[in-house]
N, C-alpha and C positions, 0 to 999 in steps of 0.2 A: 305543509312544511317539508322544506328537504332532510334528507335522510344524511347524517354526515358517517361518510364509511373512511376507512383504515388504511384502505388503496395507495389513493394518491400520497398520504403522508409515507409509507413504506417504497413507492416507488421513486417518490422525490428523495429517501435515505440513502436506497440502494445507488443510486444515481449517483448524488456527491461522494459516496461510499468510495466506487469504483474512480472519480475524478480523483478522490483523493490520493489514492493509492498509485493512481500511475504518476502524476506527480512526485509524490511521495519514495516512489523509486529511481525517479529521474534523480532526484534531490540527494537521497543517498550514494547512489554513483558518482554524481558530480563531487559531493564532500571526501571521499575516500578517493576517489582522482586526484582530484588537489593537493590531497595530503600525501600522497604516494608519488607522482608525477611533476613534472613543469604542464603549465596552462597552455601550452603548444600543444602537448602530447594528448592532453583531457579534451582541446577542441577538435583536434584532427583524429579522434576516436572509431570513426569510420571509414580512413583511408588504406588501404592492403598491409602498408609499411606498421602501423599504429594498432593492428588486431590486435597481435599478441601477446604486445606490451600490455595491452586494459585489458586480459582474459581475468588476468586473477584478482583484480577492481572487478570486474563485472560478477564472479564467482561470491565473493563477499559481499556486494549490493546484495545481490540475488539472495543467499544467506539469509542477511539481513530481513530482508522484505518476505520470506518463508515465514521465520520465526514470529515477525510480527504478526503476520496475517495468523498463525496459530495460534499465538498468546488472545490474539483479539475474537475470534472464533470459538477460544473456551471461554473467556470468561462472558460472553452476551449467551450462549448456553447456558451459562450458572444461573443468568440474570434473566434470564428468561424461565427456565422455572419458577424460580422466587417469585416474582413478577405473576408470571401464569396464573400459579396456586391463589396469589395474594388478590389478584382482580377477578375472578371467577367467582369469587364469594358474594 
């Protein structure tokens, strides 16, 4: 019989984990663009003239996307104890 290990279900996590999250911050910049800017200025984001206009959209995504990653960071720590203790038994 094969042995089924922990591996691949944690690396396939961390995997869409990480997809998620860069999406997930594309996603919020674009929505805080929108809402701040004309859709000229959100798409031309990367042109010299348009830096500094999205500094402070990019400042608050960024915010944003800190905060989240910490909220989500403590609480799979919480859940992971609880968890830990409860399956060791």
């Amino acid at each position: 019989m094969f042995r089924v290990t922990v591996e691949p279900a944690v690396l396939l996590y961390c995997v869409s984990y990480m997809v998620q999250l860069s999406v997930l911050q594309d996603f919020i910049f674009t929505k805080l663009c929108s809402e701040q800017y004309s859709q000229e200025v959100c798409v031309a984001r990367w042109k010299e003239d348009t830096v500094t206009d999205v500094a402070c959209v990019e400042n608050q995504a960024v915010n944003y996307v800190m905060w989240l990653s910490v909220i989500t960071s403590i609480l799979s720590v919480i859940m992971a104890q609880f968890f830990g203790v409860a399956l060791d038994r």
